[in-house]
DSSP file (Angstrom, degrees, kcal/mol; ACC not computed):
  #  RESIDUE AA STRUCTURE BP1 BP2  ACC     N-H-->O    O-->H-N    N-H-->O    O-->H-N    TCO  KAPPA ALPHA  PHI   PSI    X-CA   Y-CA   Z-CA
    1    1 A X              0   0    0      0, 0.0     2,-0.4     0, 0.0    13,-0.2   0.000 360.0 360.0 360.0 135.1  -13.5  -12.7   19.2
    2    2 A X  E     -A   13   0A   0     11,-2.3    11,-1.4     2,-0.0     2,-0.7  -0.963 360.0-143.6-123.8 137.4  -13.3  -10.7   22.4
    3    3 A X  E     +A   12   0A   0     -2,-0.4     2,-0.3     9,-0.3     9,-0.2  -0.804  17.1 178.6 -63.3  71.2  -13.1   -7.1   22.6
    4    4 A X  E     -A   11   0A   0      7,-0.9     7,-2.1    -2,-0.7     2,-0.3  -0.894  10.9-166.6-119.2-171.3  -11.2   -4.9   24.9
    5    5 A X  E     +A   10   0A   0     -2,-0.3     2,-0.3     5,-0.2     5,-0.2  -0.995  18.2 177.7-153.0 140.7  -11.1   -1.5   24.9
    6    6 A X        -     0   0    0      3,-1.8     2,-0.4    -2,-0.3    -2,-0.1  -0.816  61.5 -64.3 168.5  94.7   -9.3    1.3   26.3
    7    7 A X  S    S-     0   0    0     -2,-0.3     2,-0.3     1,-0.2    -1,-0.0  -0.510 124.7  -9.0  57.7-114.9   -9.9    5.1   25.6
    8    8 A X  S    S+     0   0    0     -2,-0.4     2,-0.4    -3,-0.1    19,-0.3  -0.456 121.5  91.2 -91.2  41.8   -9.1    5.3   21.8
    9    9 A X        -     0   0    0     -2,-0.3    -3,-1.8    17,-0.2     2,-0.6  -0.957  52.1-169.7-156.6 125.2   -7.7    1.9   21.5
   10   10 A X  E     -AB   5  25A   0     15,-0.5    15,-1.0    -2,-0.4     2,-0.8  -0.861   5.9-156.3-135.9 108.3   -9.4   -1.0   20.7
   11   11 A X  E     -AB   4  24A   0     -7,-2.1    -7,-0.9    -2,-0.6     2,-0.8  -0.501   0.8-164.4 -94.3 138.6   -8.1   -4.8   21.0
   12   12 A X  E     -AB   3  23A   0     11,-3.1    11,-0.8    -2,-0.8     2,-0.7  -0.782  12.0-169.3 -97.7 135.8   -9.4   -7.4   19.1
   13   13 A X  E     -AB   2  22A   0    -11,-1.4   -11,-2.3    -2,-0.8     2,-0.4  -0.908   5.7-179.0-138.3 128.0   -8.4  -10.7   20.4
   14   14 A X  E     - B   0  21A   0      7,-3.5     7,-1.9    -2,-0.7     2,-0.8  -0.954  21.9-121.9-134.9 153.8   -8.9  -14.2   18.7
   15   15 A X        +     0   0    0     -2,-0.4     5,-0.2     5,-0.2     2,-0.2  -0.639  23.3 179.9-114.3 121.2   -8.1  -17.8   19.6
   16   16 A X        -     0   0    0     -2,-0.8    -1,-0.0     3,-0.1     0, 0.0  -0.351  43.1-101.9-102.0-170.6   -6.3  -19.6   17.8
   17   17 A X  S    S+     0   0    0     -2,-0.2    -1,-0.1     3,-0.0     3,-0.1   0.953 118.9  21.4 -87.7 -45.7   -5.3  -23.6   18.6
   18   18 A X  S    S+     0   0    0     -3,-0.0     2,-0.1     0, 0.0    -2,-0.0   0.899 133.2   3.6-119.8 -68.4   -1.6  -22.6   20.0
   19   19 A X  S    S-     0   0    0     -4,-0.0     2,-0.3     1,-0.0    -3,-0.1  -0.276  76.4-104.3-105.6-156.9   -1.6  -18.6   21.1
   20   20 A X        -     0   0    0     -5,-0.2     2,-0.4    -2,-0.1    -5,-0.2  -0.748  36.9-139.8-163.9 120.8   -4.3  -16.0   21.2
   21   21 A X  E     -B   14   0A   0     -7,-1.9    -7,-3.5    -2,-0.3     2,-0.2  -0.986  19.3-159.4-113.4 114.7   -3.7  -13.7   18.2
   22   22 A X  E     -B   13   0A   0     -2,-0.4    16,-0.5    -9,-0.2     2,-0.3  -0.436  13.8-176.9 -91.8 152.0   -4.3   -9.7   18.9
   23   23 A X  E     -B   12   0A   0    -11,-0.8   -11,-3.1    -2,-0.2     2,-0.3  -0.888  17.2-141.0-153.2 147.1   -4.9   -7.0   16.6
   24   24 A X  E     -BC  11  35A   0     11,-1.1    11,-1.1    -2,-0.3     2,-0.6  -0.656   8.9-163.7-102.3 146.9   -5.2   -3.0   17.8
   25   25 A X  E     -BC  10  34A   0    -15,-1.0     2,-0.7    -2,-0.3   -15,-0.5  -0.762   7.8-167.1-104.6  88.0   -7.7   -0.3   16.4
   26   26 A X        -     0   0    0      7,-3.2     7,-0.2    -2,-0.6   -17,-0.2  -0.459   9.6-145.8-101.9 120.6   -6.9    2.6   17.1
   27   27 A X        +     0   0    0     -2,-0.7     2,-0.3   -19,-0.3     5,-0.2  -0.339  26.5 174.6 -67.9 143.2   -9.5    5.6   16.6
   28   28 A X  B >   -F   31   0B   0      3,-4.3     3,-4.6     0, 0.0    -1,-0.0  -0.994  50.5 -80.5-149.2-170.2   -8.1    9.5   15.4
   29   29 A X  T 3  S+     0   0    0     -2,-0.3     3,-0.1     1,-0.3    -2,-0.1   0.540 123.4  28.4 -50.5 -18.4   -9.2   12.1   14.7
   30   30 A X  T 3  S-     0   0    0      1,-0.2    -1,-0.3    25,-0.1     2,-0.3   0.288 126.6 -50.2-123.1  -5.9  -10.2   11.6   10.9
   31   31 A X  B <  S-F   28   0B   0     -3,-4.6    -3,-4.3    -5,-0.1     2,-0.3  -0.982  74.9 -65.5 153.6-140.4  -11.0    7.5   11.0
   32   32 A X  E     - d   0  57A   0     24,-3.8    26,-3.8    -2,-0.3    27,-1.2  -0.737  24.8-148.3-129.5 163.9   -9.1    4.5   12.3
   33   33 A X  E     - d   0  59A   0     -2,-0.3    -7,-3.2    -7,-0.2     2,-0.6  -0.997  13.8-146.1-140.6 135.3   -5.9    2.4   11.6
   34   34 A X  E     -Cd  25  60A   0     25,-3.8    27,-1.7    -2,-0.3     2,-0.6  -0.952   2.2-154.7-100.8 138.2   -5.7   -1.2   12.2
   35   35 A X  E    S+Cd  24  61A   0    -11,-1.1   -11,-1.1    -2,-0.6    27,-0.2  -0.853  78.4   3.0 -99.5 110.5   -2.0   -2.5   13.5
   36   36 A X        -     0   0    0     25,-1.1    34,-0.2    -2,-0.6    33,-0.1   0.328  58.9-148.8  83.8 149.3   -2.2   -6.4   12.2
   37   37 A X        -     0   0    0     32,-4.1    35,-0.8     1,-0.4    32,-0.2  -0.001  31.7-141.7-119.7  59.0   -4.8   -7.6   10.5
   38   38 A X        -     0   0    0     30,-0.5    33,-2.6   -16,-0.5    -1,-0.4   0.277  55.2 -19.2  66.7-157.0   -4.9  -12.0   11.9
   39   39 A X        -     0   0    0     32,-0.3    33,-0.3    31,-0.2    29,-0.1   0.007  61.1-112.4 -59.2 172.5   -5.5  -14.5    9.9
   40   40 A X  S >> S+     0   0    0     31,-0.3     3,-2.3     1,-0.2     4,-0.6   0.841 119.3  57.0 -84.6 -42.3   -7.2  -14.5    6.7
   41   41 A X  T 34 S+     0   0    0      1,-0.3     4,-0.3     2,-0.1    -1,-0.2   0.789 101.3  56.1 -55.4  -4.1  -10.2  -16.4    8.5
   42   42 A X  T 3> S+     0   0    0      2,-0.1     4,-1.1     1,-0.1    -1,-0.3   0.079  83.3  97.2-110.2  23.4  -10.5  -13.6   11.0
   43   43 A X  H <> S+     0   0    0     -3,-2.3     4,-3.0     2,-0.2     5,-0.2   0.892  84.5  54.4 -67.4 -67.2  -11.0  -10.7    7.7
   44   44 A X  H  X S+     0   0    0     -4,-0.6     4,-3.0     1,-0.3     5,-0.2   0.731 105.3  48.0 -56.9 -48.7  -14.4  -10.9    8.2
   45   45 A X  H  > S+     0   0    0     -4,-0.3     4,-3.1     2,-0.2    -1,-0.3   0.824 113.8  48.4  -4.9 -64.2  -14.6  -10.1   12.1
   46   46 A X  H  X S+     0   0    0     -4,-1.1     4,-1.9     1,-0.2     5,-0.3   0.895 108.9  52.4 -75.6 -34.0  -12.7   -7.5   11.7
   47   47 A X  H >X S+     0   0    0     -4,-3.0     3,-5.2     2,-0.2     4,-2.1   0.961 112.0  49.4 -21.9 -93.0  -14.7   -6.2    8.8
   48   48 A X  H 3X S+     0   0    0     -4,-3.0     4,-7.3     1,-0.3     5,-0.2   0.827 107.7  50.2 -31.5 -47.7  -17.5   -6.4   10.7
   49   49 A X  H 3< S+     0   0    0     -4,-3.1    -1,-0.3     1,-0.2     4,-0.3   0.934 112.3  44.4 -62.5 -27.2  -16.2   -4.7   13.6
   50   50 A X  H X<>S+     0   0    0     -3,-5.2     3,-1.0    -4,-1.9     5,-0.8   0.842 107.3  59.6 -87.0 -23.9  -14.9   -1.6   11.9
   51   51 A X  H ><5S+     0   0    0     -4,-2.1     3,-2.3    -5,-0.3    -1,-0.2   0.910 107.2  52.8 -64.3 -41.6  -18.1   -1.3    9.7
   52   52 A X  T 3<5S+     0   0    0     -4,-7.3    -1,-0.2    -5,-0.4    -2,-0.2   0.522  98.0  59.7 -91.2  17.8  -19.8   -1.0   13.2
   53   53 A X  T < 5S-     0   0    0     -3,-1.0    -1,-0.3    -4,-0.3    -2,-0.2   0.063  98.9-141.7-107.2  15.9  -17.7    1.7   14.4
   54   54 A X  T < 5 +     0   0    0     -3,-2.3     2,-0.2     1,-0.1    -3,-0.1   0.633  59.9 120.6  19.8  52.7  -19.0    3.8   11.5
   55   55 A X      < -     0   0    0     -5,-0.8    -2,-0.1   -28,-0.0   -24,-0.1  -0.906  67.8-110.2-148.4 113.0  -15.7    5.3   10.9
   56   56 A X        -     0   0    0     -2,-0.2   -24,-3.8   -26,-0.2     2,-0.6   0.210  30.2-117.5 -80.2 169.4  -13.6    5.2    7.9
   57   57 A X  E     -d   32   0A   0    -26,-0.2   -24,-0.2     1,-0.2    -1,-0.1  -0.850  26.8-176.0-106.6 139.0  -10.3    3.1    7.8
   58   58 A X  E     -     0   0A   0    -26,-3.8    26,-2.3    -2,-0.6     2,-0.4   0.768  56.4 -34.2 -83.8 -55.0   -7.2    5.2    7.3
   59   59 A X  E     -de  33  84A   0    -27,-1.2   -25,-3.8    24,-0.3     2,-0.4  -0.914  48.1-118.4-155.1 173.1   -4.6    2.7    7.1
   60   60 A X  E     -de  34  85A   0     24,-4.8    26,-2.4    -2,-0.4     2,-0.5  -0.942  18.2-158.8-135.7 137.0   -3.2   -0.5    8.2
   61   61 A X  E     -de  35  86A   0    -27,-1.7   -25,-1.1    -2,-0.4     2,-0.4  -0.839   9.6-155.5 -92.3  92.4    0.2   -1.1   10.0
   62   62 A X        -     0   0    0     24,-1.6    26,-0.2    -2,-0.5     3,-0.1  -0.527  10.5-155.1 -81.4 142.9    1.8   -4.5   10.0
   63   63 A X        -     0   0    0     -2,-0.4     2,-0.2     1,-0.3    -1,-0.2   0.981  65.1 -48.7 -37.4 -77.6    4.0   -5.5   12.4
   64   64 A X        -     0   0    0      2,-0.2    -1,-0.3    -3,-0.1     2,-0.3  -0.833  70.0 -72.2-154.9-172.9    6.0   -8.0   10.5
   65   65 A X        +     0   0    0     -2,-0.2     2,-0.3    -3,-0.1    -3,-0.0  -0.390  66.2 128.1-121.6  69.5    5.2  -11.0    8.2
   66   66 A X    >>  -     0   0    0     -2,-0.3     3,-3.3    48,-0.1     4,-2.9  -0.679  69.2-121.0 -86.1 159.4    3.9  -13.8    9.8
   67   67 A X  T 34 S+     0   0    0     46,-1.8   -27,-0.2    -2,-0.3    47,-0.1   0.373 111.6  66.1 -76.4  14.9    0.9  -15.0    8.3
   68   68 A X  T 34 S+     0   0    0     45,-0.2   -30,-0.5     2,-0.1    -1,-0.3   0.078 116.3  35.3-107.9   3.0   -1.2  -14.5   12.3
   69   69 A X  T <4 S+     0   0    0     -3,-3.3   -32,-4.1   -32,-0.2    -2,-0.2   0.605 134.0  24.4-118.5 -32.4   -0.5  -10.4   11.5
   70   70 A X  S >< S+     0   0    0     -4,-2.9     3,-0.7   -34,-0.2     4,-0.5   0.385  90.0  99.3-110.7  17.3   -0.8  -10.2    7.8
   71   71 A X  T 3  S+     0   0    0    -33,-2.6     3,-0.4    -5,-0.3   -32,-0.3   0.982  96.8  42.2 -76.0 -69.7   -3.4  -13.6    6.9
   72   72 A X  T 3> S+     0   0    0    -35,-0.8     4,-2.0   -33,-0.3     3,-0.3   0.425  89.3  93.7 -82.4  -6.2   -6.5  -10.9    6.8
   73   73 A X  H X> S+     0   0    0     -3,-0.7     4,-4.2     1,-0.2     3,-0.6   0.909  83.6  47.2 -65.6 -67.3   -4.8   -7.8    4.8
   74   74 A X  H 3> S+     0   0    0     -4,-0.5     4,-0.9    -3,-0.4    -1,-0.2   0.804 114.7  45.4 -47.4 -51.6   -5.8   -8.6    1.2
   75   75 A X  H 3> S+     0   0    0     -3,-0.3     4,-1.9     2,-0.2     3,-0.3   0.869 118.3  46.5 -65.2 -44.5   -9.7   -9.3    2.2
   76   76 A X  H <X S+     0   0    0     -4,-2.0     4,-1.9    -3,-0.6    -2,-0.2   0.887 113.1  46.6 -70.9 -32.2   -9.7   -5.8    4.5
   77   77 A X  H  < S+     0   0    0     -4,-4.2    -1,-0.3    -5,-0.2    -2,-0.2   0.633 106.6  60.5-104.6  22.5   -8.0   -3.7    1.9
   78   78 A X  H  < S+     0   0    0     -4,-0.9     3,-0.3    -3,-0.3    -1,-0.2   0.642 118.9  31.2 -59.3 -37.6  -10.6   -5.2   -0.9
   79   79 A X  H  < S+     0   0    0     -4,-1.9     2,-0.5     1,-0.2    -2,-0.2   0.858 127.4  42.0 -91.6 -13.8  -13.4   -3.7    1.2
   80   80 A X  S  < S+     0   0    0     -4,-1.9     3,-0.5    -5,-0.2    -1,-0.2  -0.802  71.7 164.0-136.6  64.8  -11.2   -0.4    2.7
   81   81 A X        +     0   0    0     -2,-0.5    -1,-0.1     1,-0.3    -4,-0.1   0.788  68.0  57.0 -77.8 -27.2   -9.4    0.4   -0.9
   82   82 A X  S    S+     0   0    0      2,-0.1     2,-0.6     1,-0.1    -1,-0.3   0.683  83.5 111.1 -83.4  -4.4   -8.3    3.9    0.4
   83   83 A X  S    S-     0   0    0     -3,-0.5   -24,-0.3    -6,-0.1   -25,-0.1  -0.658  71.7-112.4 -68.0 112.5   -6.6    2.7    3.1
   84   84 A X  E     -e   59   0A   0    -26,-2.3   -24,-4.8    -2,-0.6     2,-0.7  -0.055  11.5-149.3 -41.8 123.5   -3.0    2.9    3.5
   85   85 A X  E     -e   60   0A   0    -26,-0.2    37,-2.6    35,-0.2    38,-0.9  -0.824  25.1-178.5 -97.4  94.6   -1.0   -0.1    3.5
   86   86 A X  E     +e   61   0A   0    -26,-2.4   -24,-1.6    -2,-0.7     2,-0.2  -0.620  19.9 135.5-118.4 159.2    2.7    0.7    6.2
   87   87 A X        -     0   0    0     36,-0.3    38,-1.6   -26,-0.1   -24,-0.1  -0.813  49.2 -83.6 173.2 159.9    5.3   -1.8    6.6
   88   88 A X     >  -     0   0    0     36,-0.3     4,-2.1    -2,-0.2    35,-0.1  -0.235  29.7-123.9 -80.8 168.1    9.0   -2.3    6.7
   89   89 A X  H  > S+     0   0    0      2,-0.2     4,-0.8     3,-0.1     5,-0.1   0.817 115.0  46.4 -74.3 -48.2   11.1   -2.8    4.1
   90   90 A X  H >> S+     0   0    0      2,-0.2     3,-1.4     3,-0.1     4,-1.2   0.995 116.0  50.2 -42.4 -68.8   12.6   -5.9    5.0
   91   91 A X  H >>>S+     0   0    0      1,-0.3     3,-4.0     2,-0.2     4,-2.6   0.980 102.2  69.3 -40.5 -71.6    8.6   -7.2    5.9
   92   92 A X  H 3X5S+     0   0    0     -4,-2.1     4,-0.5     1,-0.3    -1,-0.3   0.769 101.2  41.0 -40.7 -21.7    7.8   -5.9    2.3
   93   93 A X  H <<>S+     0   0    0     -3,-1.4     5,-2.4    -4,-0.8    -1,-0.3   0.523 116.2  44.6-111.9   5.1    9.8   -8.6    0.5
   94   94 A X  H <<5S+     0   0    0     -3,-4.0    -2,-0.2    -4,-1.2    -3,-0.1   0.579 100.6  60.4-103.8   6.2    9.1  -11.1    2.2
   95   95 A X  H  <5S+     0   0    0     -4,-2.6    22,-0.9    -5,-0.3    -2,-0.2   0.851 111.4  52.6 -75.8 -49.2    5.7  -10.2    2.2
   96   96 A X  T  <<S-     0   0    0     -4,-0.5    -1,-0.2    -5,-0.5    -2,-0.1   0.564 128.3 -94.3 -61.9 -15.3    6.7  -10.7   -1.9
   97   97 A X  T   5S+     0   0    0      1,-0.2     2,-0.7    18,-0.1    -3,-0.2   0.819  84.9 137.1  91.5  28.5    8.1  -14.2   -1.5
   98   98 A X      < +     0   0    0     -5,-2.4    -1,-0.2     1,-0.1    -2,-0.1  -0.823  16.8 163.9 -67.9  88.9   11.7  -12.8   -1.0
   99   99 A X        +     0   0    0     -2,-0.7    -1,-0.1    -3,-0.1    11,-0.1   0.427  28.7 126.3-112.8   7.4   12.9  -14.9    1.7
  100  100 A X        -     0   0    0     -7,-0.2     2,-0.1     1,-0.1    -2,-0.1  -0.394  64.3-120.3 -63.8 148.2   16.8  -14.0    1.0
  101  101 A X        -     0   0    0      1,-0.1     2,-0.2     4,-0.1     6,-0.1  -0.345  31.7-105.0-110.1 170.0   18.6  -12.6    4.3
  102  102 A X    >   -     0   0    0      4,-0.2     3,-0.8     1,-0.1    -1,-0.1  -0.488  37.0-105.1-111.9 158.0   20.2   -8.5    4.0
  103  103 A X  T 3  S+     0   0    0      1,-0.2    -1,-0.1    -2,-0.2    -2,-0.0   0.974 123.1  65.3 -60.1 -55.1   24.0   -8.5    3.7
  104  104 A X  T 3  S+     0   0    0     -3,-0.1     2,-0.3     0, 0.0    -1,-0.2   0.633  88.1  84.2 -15.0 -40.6   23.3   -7.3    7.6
  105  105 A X  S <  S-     0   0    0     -3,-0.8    -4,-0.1     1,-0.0     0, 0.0  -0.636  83.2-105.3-114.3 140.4   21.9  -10.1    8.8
  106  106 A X        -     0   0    0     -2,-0.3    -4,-0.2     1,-0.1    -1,-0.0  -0.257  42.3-115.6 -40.9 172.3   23.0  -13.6   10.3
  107  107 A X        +     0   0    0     -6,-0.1    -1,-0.1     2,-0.0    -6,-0.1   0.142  65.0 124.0 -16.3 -16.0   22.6  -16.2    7.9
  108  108 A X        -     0   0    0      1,-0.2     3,-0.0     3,-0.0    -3,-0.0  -0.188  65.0 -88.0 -85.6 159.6   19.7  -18.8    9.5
  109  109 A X        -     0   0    0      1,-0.1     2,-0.9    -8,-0.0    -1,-0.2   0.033  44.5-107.2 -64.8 165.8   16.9  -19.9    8.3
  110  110 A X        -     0   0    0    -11,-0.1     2,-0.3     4,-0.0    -1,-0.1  -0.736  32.0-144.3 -94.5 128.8   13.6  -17.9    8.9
  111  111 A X        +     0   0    0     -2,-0.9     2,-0.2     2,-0.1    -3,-0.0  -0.683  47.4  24.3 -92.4 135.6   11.2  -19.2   11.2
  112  112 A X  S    S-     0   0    0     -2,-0.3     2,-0.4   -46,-0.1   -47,-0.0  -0.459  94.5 -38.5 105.7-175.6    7.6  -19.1   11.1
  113  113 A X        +     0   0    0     -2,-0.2   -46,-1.8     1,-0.1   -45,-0.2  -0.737  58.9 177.8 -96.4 116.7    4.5  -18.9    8.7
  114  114 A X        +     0   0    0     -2,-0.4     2,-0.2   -48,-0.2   -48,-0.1  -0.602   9.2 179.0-112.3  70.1    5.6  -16.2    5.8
  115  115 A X        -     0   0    0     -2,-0.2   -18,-0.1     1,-0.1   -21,-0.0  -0.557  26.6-119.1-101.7 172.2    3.0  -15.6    3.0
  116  116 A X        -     0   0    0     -2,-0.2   -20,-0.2   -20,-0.1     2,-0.2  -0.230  23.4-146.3-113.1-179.4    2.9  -14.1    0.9
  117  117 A X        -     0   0    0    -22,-0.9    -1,-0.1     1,-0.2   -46,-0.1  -0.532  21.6-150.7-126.7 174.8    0.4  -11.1   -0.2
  118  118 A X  S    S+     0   0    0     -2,-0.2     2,-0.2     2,-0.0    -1,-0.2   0.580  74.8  96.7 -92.1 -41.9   -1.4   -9.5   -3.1
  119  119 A X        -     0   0    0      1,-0.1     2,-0.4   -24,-0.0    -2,-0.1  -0.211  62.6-151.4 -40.4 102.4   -1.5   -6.1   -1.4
  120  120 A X        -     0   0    0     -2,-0.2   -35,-0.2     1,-0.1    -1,-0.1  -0.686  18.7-120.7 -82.6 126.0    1.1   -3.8   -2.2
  121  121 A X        -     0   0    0     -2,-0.4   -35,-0.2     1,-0.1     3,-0.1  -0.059  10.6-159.3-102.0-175.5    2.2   -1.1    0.4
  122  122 A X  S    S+     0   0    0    -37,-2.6     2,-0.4     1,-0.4   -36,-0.2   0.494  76.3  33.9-135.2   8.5    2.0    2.0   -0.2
  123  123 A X        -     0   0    0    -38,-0.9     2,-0.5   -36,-0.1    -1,-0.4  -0.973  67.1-157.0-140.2 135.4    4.4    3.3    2.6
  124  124 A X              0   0    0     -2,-0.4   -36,-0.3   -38,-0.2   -35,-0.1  -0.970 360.0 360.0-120.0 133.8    7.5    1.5    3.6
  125  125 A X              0   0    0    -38,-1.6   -37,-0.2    -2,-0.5    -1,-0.1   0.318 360.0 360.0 -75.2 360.0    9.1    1.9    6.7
């Protein structure tokens, strides 16, 4: 995992076999929020690292739901149970296994790793 860091902002960066998968930390005033959590295999990293910023975690903010932003969520919010779960509404059912398209939306299939979660959010966007 490499590290960088910038003011109140902290990227975590891990390598995966085809991209380089990010996730942000971002400190305020009252604890932290993570934006993505990885993979699930990359839970524990990120654990670690927020345990060593001795600062509690507020929330988490998924992007969307492929399984390289949301793979670690379940294992971070089993150790970080008070932490706030944010996400769309759309993301939030397919986060469910809902894979159906909105009257809104083209028809095609959906591309990419979608799995689904145990974690339930606790804000939707």
């Amino acid at each position: 995992m490499k590290v960088t860091r910038i003011d109140h902002v902290h990227q975590l960066t891990f390598y995966a076999p085809v991209l380089p998968i990010n996730v942000q930390l971002i400190e305020r005033e009252l604890g932290l929020v993570l934006i993505d959590t990885a993979l699930a295999r990359n839970a524990e990293a990120i654990l670690a690292y927020i345990e060593a910023q001795e600062r509690p975690l507020l929330a988490i903010l998924l992007t969307h739901a492929h399984g390289d932003h949301v793979g670690g969520v379940d294992a971070i919010l089993k150790a970080h149970p008070h932490a706030e779960l944010y996400v769309s509404r759309r993301d939030a059912r397919l986060l469910e296994g809902d894979k159906t398209t909105d009257p809104d939306e083209r028809s095609l299939k959906l591309k990419g790793s979608l799995p689904t979660i145990h974690s339930l959010p606790d804000k939707l966007l």
